[in-house]
LOZAGU-354982 format. One record per residue: x, y, z of N, C-alpha, C, O in turn; residue in three letters; residue number from 1. Coordinates in Angstrom, 3 decimals, padded with zeros to 6 digits. Layout:
N
<node><n_east>X</n_east><n_north>Y</n_north><n_up>Z</n_up><ca_east>X</ca_east><ca_north>Y</ca_north><ca_up>Z</ca_up><c_east>X</c_east><c_north>Y</c_north><c_up>Z</c_up><o_east>X</o_east><o_north>Y</o_north><o_up>Z</o_up><aa>ALA</aa><i>NUM</i></node>
...
***
This chain:
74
<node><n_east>000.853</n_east><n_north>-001.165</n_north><n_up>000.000</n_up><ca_east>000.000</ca_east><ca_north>000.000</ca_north><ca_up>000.000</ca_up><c_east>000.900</c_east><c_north>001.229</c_north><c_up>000.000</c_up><o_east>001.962</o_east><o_north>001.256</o_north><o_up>000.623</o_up><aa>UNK</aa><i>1</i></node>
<node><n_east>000.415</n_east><n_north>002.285</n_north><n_up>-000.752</n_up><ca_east>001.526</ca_east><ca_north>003.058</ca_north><ca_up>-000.832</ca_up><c_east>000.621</c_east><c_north>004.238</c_north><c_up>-000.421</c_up><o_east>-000.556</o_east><o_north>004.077</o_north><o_up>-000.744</o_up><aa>UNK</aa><i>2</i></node>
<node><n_east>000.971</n_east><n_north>005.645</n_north><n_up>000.361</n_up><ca_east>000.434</ca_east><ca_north>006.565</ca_north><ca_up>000.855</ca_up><c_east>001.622</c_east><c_north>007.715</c_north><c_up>000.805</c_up><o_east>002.813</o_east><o_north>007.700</o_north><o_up>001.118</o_up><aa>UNK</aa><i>3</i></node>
<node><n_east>000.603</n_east><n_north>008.864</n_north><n_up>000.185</n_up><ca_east>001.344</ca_east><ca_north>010.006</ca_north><ca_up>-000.341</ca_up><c_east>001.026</c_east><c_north>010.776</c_north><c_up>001.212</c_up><o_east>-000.104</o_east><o_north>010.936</o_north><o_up>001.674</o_up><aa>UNK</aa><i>4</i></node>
<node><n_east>002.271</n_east><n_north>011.183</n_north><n_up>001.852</n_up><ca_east>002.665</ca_east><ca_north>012.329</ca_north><ca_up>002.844</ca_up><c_east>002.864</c_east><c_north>013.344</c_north><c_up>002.520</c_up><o_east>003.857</o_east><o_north>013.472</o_north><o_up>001.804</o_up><aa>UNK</aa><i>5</i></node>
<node><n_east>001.984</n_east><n_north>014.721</n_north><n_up>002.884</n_up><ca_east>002.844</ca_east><ca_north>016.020</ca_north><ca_up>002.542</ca_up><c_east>002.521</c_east><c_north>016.615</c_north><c_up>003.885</c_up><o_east>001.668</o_east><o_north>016.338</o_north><o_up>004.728</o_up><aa>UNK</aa><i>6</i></node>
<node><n_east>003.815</n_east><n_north>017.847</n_north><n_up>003.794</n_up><ca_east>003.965</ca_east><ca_north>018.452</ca_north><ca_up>005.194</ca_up><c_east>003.729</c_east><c_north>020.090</c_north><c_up>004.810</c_up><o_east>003.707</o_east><o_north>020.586</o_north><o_up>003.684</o_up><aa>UNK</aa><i>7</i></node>
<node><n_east>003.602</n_east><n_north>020.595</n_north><n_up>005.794</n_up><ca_east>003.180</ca_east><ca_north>022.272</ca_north><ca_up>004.995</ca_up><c_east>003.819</c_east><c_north>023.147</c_north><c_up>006.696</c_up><o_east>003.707</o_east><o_north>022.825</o_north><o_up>007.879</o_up><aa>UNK</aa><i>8</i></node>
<node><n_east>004.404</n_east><n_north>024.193</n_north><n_up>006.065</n_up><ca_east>005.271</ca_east><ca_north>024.450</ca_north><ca_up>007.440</ca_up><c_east>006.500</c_east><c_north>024.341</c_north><c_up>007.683</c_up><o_east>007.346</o_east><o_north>024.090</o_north><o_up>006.825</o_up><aa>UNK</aa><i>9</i></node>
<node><n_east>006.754</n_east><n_north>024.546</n_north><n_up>009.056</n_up><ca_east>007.611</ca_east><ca_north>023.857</ca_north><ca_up>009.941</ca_up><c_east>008.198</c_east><c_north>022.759</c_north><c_up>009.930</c_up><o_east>009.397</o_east><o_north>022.526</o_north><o_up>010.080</o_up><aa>UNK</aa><i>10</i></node>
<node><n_east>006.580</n_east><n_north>021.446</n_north><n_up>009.591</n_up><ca_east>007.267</ca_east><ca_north>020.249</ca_north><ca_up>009.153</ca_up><c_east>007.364</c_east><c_north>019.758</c_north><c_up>008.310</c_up><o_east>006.858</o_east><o_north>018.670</o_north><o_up>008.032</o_up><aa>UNK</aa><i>11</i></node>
<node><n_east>008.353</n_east><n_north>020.719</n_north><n_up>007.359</n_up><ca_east>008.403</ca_east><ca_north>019.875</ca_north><ca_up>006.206</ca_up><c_east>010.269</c_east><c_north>020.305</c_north><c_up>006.510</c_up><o_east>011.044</o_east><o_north>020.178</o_north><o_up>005.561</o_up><aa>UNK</aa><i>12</i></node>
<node><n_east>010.861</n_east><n_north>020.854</n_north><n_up>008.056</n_up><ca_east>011.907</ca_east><ca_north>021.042</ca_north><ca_up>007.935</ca_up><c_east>012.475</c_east><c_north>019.221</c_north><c_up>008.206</c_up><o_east>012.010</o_east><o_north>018.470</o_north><o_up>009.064</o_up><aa>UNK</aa><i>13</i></node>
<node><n_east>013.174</n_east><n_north>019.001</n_north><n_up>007.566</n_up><ca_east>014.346</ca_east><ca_north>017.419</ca_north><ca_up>007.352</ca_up><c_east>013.375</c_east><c_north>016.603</c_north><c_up>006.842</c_up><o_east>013.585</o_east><o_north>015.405</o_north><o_up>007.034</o_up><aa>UNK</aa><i>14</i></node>
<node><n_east>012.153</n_east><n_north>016.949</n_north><n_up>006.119</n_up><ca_east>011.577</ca_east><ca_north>015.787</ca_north><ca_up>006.284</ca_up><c_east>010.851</c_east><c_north>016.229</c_north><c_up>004.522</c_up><o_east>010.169</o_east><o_north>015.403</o_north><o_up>003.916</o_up><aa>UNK</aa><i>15</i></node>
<node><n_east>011.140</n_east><n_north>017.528</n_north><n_up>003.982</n_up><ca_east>010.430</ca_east><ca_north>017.588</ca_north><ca_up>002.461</ca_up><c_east>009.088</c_east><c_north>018.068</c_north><c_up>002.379</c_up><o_east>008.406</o_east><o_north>018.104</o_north><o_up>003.403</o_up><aa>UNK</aa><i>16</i></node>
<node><n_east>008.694</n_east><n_north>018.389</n_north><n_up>001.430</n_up><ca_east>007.447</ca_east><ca_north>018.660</ca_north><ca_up>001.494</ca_up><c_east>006.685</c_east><c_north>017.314</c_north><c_up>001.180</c_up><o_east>005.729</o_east><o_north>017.041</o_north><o_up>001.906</o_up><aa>UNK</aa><i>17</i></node>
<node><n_east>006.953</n_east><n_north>016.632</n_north><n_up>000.376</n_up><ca_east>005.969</ca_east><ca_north>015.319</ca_north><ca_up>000.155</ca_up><c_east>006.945</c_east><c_north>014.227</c_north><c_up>-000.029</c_up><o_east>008.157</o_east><o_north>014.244</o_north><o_up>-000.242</o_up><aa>UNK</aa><i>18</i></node>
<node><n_east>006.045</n_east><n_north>013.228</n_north><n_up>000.116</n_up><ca_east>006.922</ca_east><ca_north>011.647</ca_north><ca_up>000.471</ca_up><c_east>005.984</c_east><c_north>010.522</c_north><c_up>000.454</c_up><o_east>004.801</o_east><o_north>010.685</o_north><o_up>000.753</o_up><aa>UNK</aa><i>19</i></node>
<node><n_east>006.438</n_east><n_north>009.458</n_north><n_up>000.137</n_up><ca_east>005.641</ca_east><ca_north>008.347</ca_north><ca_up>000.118</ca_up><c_east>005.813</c_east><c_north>007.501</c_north><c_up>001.222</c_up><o_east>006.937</o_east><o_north>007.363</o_north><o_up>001.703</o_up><aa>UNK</aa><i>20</i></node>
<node><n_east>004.842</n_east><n_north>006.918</n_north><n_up>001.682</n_up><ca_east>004.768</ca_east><ca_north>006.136</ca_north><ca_up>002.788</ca_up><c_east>004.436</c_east><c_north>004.923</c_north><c_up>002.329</c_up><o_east>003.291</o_east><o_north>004.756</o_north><o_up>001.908</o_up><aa>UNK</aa><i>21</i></node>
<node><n_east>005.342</n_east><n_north>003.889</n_north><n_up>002.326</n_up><ca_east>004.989</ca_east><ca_north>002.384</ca_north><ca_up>001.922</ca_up><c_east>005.021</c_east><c_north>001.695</c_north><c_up>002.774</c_up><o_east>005.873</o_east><o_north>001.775</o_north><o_up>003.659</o_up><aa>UNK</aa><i>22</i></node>
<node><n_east>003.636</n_east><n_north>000.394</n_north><n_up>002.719</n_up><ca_east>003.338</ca_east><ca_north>-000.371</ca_north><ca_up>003.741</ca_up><c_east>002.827</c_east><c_north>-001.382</c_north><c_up>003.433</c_up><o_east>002.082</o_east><o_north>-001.335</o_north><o_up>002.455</o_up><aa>UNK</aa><i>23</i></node>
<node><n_east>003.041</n_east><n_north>-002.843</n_north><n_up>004.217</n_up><ca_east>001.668</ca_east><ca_north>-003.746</ca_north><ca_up>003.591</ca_up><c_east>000.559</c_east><c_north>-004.006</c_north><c_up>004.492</c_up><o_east>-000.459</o_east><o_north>-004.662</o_north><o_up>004.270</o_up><aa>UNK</aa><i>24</i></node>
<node><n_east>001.021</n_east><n_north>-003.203</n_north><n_up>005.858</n_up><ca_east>-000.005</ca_east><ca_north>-003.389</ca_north><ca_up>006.923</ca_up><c_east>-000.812</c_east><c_north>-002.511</c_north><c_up>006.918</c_up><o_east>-000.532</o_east><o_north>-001.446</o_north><o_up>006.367</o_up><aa>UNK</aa><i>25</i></node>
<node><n_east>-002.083</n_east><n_north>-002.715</n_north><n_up>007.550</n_up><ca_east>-003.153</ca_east><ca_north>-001.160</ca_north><ca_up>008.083</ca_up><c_east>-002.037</c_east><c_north>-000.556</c_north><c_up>008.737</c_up><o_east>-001.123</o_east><o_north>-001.098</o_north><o_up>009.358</o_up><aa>UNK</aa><i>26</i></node>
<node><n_east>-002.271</n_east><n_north>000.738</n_north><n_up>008.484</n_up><ca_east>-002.018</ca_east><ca_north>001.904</ca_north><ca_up>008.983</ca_up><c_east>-003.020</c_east><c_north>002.955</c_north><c_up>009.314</c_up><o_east>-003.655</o_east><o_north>003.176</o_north><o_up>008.283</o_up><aa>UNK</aa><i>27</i></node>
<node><n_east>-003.411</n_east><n_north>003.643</n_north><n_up>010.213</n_up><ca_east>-003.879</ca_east><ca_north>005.083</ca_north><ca_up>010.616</ca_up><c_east>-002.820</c_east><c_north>006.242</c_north><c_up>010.672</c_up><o_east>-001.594</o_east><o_north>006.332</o_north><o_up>010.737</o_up><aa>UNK</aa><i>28</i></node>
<node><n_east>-003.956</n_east><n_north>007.122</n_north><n_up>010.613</n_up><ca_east>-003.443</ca_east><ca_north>008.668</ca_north><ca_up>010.620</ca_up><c_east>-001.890</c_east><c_north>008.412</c_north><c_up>011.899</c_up><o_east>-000.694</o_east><o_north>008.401</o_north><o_up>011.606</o_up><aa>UNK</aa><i>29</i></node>
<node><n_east>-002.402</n_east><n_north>008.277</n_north><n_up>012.994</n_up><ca_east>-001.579</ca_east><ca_north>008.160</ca_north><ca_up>014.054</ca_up><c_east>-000.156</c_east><c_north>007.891</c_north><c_up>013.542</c_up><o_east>000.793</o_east><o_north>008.673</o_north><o_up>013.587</o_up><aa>UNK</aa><i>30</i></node>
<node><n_east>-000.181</n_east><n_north>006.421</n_north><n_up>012.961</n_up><ca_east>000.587</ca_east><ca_north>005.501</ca_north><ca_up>012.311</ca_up><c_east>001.882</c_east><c_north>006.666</c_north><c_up>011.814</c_up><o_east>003.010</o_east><o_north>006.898</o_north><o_up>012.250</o_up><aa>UNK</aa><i>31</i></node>
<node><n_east>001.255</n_east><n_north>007.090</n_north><n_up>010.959</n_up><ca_east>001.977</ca_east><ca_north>008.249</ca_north><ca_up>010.214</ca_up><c_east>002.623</c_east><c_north>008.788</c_north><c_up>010.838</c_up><o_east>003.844</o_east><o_north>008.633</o_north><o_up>010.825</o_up><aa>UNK</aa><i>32</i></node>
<node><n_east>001.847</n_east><n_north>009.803</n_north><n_up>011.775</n_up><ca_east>002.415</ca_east><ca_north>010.861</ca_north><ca_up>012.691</ca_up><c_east>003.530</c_east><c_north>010.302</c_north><c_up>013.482</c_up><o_east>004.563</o_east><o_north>010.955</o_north><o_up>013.636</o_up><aa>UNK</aa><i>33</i></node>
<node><n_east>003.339</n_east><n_north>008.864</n_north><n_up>014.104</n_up><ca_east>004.483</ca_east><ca_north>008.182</ca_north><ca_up>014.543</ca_up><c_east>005.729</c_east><c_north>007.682</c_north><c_up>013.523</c_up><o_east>006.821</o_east><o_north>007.659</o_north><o_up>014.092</o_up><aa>UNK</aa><i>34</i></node>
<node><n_east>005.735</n_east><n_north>007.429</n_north><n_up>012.631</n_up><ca_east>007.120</ca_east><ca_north>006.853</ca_north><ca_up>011.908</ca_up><c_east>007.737</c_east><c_north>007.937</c_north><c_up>011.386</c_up><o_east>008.876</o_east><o_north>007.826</o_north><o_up>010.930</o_up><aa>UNK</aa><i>35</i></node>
<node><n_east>006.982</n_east><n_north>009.285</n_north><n_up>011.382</n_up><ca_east>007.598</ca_east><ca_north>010.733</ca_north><ca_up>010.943</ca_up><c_east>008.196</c_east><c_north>011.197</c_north><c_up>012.120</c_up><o_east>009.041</o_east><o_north>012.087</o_north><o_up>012.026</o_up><aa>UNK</aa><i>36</i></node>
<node><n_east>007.816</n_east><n_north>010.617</n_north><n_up>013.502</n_up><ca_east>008.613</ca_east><ca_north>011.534</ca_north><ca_up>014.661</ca_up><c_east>007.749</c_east><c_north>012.891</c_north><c_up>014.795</c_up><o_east>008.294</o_east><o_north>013.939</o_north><o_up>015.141</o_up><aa>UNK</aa><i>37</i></node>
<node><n_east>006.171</n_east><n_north>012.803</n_north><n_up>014.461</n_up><ca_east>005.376</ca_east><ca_north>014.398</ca_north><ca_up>014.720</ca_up><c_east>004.504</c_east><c_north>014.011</c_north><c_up>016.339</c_up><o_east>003.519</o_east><o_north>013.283</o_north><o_up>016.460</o_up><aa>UNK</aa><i>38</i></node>
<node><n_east>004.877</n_east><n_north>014.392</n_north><n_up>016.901</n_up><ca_east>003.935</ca_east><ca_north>014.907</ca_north><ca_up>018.614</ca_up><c_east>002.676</c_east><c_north>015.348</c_north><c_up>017.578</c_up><o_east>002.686</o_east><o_north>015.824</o_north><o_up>016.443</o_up><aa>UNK</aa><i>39</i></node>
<node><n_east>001.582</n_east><n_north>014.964</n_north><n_up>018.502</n_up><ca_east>000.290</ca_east><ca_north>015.417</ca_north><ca_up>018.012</ca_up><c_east>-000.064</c_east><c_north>016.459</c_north><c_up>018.453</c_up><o_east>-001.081</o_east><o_north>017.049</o_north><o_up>018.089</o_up><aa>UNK</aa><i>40</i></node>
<node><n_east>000.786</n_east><n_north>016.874</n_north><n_up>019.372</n_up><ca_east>000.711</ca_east><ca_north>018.215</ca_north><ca_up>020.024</ca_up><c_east>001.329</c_east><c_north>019.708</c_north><c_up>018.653</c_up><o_east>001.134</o_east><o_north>020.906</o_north><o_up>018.858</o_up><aa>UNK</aa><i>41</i></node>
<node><n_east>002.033</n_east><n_north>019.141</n_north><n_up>017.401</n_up><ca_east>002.453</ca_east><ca_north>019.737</ca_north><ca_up>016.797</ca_up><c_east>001.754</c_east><c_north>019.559</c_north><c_up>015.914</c_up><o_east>002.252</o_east><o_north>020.132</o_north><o_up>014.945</o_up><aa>UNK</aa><i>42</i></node>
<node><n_east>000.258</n_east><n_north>018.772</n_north><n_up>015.474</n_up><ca_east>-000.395</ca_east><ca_north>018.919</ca_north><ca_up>014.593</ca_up><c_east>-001.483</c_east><c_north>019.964</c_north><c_up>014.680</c_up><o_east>-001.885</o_east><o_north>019.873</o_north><o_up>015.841</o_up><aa>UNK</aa><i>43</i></node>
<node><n_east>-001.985</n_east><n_north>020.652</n_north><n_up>014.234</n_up><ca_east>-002.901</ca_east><ca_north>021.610</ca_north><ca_up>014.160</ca_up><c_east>-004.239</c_east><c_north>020.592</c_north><c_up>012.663</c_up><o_east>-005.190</o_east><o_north>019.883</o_north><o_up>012.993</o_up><aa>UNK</aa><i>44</i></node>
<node><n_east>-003.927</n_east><n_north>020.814</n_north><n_up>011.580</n_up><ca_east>-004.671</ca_east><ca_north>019.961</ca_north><ca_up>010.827</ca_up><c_east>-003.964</c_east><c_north>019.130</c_north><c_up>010.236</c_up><o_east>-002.801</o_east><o_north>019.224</o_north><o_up>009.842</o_up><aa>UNK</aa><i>45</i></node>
<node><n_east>-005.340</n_east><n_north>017.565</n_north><n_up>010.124</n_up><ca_east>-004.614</ca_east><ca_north>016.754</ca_north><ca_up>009.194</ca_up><c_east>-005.705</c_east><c_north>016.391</c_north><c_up>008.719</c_up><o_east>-006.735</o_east><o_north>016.223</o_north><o_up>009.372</o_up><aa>UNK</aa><i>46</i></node>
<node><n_east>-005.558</n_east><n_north>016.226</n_north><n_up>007.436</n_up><ca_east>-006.382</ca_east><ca_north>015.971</ca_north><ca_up>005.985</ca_up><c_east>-006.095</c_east><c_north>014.437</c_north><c_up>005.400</c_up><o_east>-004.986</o_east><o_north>014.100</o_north><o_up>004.985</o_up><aa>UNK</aa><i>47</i></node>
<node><n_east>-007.123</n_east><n_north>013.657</n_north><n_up>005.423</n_up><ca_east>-007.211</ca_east><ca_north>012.337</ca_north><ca_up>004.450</ca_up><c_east>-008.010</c_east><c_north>012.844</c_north><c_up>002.926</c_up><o_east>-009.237</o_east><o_north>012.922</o_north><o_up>002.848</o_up><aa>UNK</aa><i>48</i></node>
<node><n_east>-007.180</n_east><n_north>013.127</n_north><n_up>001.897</n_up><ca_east>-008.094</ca_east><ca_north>013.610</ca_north><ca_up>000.546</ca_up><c_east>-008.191</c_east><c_north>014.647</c_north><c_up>000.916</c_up><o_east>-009.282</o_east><o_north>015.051</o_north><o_up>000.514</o_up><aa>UNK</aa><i>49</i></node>
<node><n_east>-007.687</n_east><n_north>015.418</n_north><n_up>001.489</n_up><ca_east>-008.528</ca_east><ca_north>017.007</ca_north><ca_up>001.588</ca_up><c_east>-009.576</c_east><c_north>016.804</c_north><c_up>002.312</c_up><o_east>-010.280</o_east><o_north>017.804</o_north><o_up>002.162</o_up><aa>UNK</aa><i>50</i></node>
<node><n_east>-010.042</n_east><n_north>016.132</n_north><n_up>002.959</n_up><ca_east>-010.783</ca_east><ca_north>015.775</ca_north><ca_up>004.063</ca_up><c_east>-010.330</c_east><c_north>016.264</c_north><c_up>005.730</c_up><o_east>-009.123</o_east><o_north>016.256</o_north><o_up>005.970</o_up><aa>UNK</aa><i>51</i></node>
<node><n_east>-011.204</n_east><n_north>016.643</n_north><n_up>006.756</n_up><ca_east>-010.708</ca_east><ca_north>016.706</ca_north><ca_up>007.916</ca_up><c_east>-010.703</c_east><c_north>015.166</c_north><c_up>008.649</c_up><o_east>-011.734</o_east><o_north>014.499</o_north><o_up>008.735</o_up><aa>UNK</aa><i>52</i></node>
<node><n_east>-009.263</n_east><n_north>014.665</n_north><n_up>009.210</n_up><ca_east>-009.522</ca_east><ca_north>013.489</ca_north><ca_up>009.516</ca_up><c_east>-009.055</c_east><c_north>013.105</c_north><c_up>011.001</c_up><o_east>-008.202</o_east><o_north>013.865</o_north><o_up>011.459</o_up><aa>UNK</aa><i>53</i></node>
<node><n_east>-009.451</n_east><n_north>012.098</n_north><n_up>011.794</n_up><ca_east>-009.246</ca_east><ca_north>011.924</ca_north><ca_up>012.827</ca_up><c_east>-008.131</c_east><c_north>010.939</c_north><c_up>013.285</c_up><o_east>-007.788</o_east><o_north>010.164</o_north><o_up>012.392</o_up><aa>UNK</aa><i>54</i></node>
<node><n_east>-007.487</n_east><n_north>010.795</n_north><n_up>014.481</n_up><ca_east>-005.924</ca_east><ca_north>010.171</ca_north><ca_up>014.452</ca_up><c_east>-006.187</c_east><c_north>008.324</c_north><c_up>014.343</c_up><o_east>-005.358</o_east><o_north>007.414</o_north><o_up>014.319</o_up><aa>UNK</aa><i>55</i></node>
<node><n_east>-007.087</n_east><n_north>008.308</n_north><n_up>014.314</n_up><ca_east>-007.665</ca_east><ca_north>006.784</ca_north><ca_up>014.215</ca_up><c_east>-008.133</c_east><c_north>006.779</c_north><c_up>012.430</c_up><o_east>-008.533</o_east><o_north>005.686</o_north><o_up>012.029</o_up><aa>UNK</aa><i>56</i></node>
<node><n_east>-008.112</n_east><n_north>007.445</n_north><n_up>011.828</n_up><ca_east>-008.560</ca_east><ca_north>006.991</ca_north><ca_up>010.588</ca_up><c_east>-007.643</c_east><c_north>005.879</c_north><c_up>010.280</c_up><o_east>-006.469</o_east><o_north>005.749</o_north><o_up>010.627</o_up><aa>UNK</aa><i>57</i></node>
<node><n_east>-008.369</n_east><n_north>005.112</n_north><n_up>009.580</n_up><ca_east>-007.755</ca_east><ca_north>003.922</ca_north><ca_up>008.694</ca_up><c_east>-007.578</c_east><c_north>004.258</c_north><c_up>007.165</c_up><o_east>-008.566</o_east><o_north>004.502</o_north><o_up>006.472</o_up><aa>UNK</aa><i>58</i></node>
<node><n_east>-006.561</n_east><n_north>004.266</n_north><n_up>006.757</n_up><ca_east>-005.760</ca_east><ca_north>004.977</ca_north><ca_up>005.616</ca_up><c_east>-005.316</c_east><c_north>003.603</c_north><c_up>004.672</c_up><o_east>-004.536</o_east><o_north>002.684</o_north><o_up>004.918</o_up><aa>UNK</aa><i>59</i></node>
<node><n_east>-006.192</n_east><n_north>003.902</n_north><n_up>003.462</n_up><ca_east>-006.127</ca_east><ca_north>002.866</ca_north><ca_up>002.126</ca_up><c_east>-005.267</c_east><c_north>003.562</c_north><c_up>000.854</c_up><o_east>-005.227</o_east><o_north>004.769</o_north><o_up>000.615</o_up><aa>UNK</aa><i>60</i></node>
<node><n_east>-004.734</n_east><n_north>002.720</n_north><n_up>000.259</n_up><ca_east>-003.701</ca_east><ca_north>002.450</ca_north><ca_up>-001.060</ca_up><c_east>-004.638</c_east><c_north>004.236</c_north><c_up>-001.726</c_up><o_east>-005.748</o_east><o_north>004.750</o_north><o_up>-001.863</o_up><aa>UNK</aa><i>61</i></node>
<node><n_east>-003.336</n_east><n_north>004.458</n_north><n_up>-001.901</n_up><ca_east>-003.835</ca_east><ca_north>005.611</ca_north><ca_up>-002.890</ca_up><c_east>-003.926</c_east><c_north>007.162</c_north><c_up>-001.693</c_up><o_east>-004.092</o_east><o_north>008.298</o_north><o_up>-002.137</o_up><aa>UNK</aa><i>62</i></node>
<node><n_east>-003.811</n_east><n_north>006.923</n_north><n_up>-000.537</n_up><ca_east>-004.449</ca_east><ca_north>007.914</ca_north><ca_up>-000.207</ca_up><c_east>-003.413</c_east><c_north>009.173</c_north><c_up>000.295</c_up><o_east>-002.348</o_east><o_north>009.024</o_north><o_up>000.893</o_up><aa>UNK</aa><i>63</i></node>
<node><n_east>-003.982</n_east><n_north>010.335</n_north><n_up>-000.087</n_up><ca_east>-003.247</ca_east><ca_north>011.506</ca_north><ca_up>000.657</ca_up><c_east>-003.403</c_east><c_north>012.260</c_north><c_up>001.914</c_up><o_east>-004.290</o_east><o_north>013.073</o_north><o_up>002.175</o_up><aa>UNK</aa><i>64</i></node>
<node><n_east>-002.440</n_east><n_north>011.889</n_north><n_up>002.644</n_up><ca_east>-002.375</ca_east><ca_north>012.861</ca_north><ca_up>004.007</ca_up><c_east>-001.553</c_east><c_north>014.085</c_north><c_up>004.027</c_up><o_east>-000.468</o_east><o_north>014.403</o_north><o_up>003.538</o_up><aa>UNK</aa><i>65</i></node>
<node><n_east>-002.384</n_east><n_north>014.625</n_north><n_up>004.711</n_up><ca_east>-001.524</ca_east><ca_north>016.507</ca_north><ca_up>004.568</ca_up><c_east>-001.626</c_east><c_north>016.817</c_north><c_up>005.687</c_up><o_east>-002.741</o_east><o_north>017.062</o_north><o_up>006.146</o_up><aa>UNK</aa><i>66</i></node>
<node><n_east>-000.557</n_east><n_north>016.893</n_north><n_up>006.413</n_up><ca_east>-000.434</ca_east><ca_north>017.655</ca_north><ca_up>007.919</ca_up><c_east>000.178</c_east><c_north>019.101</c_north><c_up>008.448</c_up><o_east>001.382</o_east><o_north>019.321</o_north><o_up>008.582</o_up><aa>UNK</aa><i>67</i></node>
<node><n_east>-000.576</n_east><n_north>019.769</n_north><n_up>008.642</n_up><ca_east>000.207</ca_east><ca_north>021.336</ca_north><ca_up>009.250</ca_up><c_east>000.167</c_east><c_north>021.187</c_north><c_up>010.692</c_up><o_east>-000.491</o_east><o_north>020.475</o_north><o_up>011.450</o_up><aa>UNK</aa><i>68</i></node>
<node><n_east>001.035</n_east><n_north>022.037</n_north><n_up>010.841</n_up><ca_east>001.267</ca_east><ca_north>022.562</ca_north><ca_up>012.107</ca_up><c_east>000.337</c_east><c_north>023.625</c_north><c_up>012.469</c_up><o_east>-000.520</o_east><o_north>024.060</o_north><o_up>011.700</o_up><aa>UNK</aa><i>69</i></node>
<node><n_east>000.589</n_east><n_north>024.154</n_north><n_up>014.028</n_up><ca_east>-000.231</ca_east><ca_north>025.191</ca_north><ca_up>014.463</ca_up><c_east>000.338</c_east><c_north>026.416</c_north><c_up>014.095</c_up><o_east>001.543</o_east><o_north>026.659</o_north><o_up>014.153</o_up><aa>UNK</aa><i>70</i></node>
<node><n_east>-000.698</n_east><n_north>027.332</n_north><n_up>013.647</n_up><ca_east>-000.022</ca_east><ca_north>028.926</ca_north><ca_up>012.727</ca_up><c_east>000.005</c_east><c_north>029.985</c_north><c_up>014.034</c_up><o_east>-000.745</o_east><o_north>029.967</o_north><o_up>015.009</o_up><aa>UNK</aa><i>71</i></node>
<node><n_east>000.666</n_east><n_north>030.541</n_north><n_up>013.859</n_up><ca_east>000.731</ca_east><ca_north>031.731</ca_north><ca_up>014.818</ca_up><c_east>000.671</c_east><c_north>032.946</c_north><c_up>013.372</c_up><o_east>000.835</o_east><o_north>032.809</o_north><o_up>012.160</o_up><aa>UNK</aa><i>72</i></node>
<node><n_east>000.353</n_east><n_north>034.109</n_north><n_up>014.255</n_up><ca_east>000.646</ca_east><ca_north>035.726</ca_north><ca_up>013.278</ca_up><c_east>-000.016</c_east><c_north>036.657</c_north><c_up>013.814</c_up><o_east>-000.712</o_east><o_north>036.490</o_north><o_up>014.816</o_up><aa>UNK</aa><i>73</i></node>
<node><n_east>000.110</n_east><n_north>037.651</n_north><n_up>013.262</n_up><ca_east>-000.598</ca_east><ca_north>038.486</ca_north><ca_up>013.541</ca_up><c_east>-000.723</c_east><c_north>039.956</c_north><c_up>013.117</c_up><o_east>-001.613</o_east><o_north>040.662</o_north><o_up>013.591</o_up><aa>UNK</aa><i>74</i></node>
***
């Protein structure tokens, strides 16, 4: 199963803006956030498809996750 990663931000410092994630097991959102080394405390949104998705989603062949961080400005 192969799963497209992109990062927007902060974390895309050592890590790129996009990347493939290959697997033959289930994986969730979580999943991700763990083999990248991201604290969920450093996620602000994460997107399955451009979707808002939750850290338990179950993530199938083909799919895109997009994770930002939390924005500050002002």
């Amino acid at each position: 199963m192969e799963i497209t990663v992109r990062f927007f931000a902060t974390l895309r410092e050592g890590r790129g803006k996009t990347t493939t994630y290959v697997t033959e097991d289930s994986v969730t959102t979580k999943d991700i956030l763990d083999y990248y080394e991201i604290n969920v405390e450093d996620v602000s949104i994460l997107y399955v498809n451009g979707l808002d998705a939750a850290l338990d989603k179950k993530l199938e062949h083909g799919d895109i996750v997009s994770i930002f961080p939390p924005v500050g400005g002002g």
